[in-house]
N, C-alpha and C positions, 0 to 999 in steps of 0.2 A: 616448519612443516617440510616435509619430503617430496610434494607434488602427487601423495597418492590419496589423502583426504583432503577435508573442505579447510579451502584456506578462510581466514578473515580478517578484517580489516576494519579501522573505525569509520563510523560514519559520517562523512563532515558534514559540515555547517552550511557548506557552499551544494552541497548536491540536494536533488527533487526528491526528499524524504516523502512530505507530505507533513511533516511537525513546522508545526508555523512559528513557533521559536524556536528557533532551529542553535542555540547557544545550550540549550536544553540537551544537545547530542551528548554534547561532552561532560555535561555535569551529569549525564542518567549512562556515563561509559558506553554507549552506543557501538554497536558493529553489526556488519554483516558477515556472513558466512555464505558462502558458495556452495550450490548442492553440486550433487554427482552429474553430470551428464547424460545419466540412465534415468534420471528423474526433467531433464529438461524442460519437456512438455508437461509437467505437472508442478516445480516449484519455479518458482521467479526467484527467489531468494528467501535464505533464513536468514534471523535478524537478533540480536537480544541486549540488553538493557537491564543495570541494574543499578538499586538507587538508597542509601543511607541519609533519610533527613532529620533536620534538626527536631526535637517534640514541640508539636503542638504545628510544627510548618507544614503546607500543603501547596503544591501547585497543579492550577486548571492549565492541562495541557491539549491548546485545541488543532486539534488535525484536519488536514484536507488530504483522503487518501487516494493514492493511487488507483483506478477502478480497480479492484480484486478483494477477493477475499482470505481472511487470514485465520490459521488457525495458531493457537496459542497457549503454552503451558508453561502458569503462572504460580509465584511463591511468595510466600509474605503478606505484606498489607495490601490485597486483589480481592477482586469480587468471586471470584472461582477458581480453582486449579486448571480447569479446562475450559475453555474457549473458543467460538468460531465467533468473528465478526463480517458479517456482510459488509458490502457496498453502501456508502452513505450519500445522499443526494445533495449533503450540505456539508460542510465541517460539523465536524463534533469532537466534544471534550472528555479527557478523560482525566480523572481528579488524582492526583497524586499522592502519596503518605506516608510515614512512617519508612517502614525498609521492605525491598521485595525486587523480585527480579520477574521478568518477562522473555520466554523464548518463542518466538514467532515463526511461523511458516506461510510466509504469503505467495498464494499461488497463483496459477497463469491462469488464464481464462477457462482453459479446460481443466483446470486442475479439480472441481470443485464438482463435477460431474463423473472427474476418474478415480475419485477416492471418498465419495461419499454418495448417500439418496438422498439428500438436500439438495434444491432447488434453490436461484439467486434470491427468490421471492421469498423464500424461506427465512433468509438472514437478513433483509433487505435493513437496513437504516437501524441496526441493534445489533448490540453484543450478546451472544447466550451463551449459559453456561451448559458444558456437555454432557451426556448423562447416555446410557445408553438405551432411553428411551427417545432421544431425539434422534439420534445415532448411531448405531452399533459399531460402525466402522471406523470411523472418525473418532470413539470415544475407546477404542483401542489402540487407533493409531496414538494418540494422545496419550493415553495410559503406558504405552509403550517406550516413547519417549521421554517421559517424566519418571522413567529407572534412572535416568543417568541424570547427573549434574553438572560437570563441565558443558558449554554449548556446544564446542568439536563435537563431544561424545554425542551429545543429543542431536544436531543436526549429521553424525551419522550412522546414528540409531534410526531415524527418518527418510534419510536415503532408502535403507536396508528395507524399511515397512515399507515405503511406497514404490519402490520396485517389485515388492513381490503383490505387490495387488495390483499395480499394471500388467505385471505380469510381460513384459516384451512385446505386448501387443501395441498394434499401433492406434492412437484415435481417431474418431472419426474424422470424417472429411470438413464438418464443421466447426466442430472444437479445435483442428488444425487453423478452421479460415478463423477462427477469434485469433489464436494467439497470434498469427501473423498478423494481422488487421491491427490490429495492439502495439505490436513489435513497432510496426512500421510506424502507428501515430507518434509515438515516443519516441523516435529518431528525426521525425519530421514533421517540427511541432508547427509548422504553419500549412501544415495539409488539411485539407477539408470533405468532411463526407460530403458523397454527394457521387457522380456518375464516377466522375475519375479517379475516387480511392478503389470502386467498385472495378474499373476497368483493370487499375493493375495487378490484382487479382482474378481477371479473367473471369468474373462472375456479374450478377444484377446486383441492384441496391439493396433488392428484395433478399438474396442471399446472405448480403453482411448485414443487414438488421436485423433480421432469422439467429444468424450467429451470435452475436453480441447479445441479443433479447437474451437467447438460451441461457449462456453462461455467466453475465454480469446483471440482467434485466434493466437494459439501456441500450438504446439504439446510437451508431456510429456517432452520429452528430454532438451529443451527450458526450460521450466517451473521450472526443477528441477534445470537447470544452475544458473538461476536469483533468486532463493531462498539458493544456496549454494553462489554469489556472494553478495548478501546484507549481510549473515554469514562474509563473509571475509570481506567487509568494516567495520564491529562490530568491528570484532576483530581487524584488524586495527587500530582502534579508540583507543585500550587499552595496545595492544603491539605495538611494531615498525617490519619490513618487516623481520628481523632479525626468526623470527620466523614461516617464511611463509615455509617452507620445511616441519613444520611437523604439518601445520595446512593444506597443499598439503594431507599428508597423512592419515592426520581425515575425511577429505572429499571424501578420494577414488579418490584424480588424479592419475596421472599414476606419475607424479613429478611437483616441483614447478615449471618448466616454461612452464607446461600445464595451471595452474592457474594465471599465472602472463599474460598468452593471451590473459586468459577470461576474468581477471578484465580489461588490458585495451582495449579491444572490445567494452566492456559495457561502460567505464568511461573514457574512452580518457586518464588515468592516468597511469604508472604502480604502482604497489603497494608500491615502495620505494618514489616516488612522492607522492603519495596520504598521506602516512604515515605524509612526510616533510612538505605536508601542511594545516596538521592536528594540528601540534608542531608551524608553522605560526602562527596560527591561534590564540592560545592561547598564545604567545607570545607577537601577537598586544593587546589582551583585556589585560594583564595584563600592556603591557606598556601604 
């Protein structure tokens, strides 16, 4: 690349995907892509995946997402061509098969109010497929992007769409205070809601719950949970549970079986599970 469109890169194994087998990056080709700059406040990143398996073999791929929601234009063995997936309150699986590819647009907390009439409660804990009866806008943005086939092409085919329906304008004052609010949990995973995230934004508590309610329908507290447990399946991925006591204490729990509650709240696993059938996992691809 030249430095004037989106570059990308693979996705490793060691970064906060949100794929809880995260060895899965590299066997489904995994990469991100960088949007424009002029789409900032509305993409987080494009992503895509593409995957040739053996017949008859399938894999349950369970995810713990990033809070956001994603929109997605899908080929092969998929449930739909077009897709938006809300916010899940749990992990969830998605079955794998045959051959097919996946290009993804997950957006920022504001994104999902500046490019469509869907509501977080709309997509809340499901995938739908898009139609322009749920849609309109979204189910062109989608159509739009499912001209091209290279991912470049398509995430900057996307660029292209989603500037011109932001149009240069700027967002509001609230879908500004999510994406910061956000920003900032994900840099600073042992931050806590509560007065002090509220003060360094120069606002009440009342204002960043308002915000987050809006665009992901989860308050601070949430938000920051599900951003420090996708951290712990990371790390998971690279230590074993053995070392959960003092990654308890990088994260500001109170101790590791405050943390070992929340991961299996979210993932049905506890952490020493989760660990074990991470070590499965590569113990079947190697045999």
């Amino acid at each position: 690349m030249d430095g004037r469109g989106p570059r990308r890169r693979p996705i490793a194994p060691h970064e906060r995907s949100g794929v809880l087998h995260p060895q899965n990056l590299v066997r489904f080709h995994a990469q991100w892509i960088d949007p424009s700059p002029s789409c900032s406040e509305v993409v987080d990143a494009y992503w895509s995946v593409r995957w040739n398996l053996r017949p008859h073999e399938s894999v349950d791929q369970r995810i713990v997402d990033l809070p956001a929601v994603t929109l997605s234009v899908e080929r092969g063995a998929v449930p739909a061509p077009l897709v938006v997936t809300g916010v899940h309150s749990r992990a969830w699986t998605r079955t794998i098969a045959g051959s097919g590819s996946v290009f993804g647009i997950r957006l920022r907390p504001a994104g999902l109010a500046l490019v469509s009439r869907l509501g977080p409660a709309d997509v809340a804990d499901t995938a739908l497929p898009v139609d322009r009866d749920l849609d309109a806008q979204v189910h062109d943005l989608l159509s739009t992007v499912a001209t091209e086939d290279d991912p470049l092409e398509m995430a900057a085919r996307a660029d292209a769409v989603i500037g011109d329906l932001v149009g240069g304008s700027a967002p509001d004052a609230s879908l500004l205070l999510a994406n910061a609010v956000v920003d900032h949990l994900r840099s600073r995973l042992d931050d806590r809601a509560g007065p002090l995230l509220a003060s360094r934004f120069g606002v009440s508590q009342r204002t960043v719950q308002r915000a987050l309610s809006r665009t992901l329908g989860h308050g601070p507290k949430w938000v920051a949970r599900r951003i420090r447990l996708q951290h712990v399946a990371q790390a998971l991925a690279t230590v074993d549970d053995r070392g959960l006591a003092r990654l308890a204490t990088d994260l500001g729990y109170v101790d590791q079986a405050h943390l070992a509650h929340d991961f299996r709240a979210v993932t049905g696993l506890t952490p020493g599970a989760y660990a074990r059938s991470l070590r499965g996992l590569v113990d079947d691809h190697v045999g």
